[in-house]
C-alpha positions as CSV (number, residue, x, y, z in Angstrom):
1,X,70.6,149.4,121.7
2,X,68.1,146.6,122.6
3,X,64.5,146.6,121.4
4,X,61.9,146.8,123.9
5,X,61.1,143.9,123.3
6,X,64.8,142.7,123.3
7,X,65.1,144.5,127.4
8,X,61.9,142.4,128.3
9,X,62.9,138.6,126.9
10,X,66.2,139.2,128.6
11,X,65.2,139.7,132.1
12,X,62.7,137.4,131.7
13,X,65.4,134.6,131.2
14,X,68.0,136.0,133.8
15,X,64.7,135.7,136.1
16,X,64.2,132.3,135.0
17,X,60.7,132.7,133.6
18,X,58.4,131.3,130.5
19,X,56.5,133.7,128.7
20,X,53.9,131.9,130.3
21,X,55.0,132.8,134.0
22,X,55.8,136.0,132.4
23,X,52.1,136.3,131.4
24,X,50.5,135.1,134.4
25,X,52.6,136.9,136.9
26,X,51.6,140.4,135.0
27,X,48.5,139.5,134.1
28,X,48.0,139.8,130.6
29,X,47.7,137.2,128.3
30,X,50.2,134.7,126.8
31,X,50.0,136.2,123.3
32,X,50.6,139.8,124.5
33,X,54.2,138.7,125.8
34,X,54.9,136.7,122.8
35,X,53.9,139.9,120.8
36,X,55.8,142.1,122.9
37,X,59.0,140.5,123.0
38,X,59.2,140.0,119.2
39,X,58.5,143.5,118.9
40,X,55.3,143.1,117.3
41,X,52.9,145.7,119.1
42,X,54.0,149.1,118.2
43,X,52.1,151.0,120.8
44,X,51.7,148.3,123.6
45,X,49.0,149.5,126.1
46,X,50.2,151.4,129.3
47,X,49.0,148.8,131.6
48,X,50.5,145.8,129.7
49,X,53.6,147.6,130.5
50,X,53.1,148.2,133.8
51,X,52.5,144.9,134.6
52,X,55.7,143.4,132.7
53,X,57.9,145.8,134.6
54,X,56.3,145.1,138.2
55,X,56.6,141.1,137.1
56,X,60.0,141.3,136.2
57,X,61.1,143.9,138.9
58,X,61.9,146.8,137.0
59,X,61.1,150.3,137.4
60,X,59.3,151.8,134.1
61,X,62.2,154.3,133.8
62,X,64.2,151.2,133.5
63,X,62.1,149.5,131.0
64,X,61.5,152.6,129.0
65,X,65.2,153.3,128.1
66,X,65.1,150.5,125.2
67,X,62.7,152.0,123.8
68,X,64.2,155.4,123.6
């Protein structure tokens, strides 16, 4: 099963994004996607999330399931 973090580097490539798009497009900062995506925040805030999935088009459900 992929990581959270695992789910969110994935579609960020098949979208074609940098972490830095990534970061701008959800609006959180640069570090917070490098964080995420190596799985280094353990209980990443709800509206870091948010943002990620609306960024890269997924429905929180849909991001949630990794993490599951």
């Amino acid at each position: 099963m992929d990581t959270l973090g695992e789910r969110i580097k994935q579609r960020r490539k098949s979208a074609g994004m940098t972490q830095e798009d990534l970061a701008y497009v959800a609006g959180v900062r640069l570090n917070a996607i490098v964080k995420l995506e190596n799985d280094k925040t353990p209980n990443p805030h709800w509206l870091t999330i948010v943002g990620v999935a609306r960024a890269l088009e997924l429905d929180l459900e849909e991001l949630a399931e990794s993490a599951a």
